[in-house]
Each structure stands twice: as structure tokens, then as C-alpha cells.
N, C-alpha and C positions, 0 to 999 in steps of 0.2 A: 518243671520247678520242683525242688526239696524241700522237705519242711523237715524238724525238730521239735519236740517238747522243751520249756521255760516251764519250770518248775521252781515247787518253792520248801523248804524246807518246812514240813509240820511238826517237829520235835524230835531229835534226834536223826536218824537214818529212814525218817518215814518224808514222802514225798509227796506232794500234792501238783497236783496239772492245773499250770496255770493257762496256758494258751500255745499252740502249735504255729510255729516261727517259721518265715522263710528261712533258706539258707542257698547258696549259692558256690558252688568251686572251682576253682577256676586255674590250672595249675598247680602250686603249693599253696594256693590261699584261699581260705573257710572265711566268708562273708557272709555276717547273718543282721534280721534288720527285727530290732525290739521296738515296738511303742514304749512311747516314756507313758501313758497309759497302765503299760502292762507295769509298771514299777511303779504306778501308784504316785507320779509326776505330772502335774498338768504342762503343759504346753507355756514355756516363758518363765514358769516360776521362779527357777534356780539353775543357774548353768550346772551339766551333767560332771561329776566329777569322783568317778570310783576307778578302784583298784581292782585287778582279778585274777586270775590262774586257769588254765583249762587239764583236765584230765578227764583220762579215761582208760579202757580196758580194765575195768574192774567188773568181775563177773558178778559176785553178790556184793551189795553194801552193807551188809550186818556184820560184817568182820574188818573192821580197819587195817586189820593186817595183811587180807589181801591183795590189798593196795600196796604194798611193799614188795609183794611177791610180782605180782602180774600188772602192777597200773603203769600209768605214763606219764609225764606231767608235764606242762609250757607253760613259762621257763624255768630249766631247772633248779633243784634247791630250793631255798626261801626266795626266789626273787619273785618278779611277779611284773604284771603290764599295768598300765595307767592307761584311763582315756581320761582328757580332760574336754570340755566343749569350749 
């Protein structure tokens, strides 16, 4: 099994470790499994309901622009994925 870093944004491009995630792949598809815990969600509260983007290949994050040069982004443009619960 694989795991990943869940991180959380500490103020600007600094980064804090929140907790190490499975992940799973399987073909073309990247399955990963977060506690609604790790999001500061108790269990029943509120149905889950965010928006998101994934990127990557960005070698330093202190330069936004290198994101332009070198990153990658799903899906492209301004669009973006939804999960609803």
C-alpha cells in the first residue's frame, strides 16, 4: 500500500503535515481515502460538499510562476471537480 502527505496551508506557500493518507492506483485512477477527522468533520454532521483541483510537478512552491512553466493541472483551466455526499 501507498501513502501521501494531507497538508494544510500555514500562511502563504508554507505547509504543515497534517496526517499521511492511503492512496491507491489502479490503471488511470488515483484513489485516496481522508477521514472527515482529518478535516476537522465529525462523523453525520454535515453532508461533505467541496470543490477541488489537483496539481502538480511543481519543483519549488515559493515561485508561482513556476507553476506556469513546469506544473500540471486536473481539470484544465478554471474548471474544477465537485464531490458532493
Amino acid at each position: 500500500s501507498s501513502y501521501t502527505s494531507l497538508e494544510i496551508s500555514d500562511g502563504g506557500w508554507q505547509w504543515k503535515l497534517v496526517a499521511e493518507i492511503p492512496i491507491r492506483i489502479a490503471g488511470n485512477e488515483l484513489m485516496i481515502a481522508v477521514h472527515r477527522d482529518l478535516l476537522g468533520l465529525a462523523h453525520g454532521t454535515i453532508p461533505l460538499n467541496f470543490e477541488f483541483k489537483w496539481a502538480d510537478n511543481i519543483d519549488d512552491g515559493s515561485d508561482s510562476r513556476e507553476f506556469l512553466l513546469h506544473g500540471d493541472a486536473a481539470p484544465n483551466g478554471r474548471f474544477n471537480y465537485r464531490y458532493q455526499e
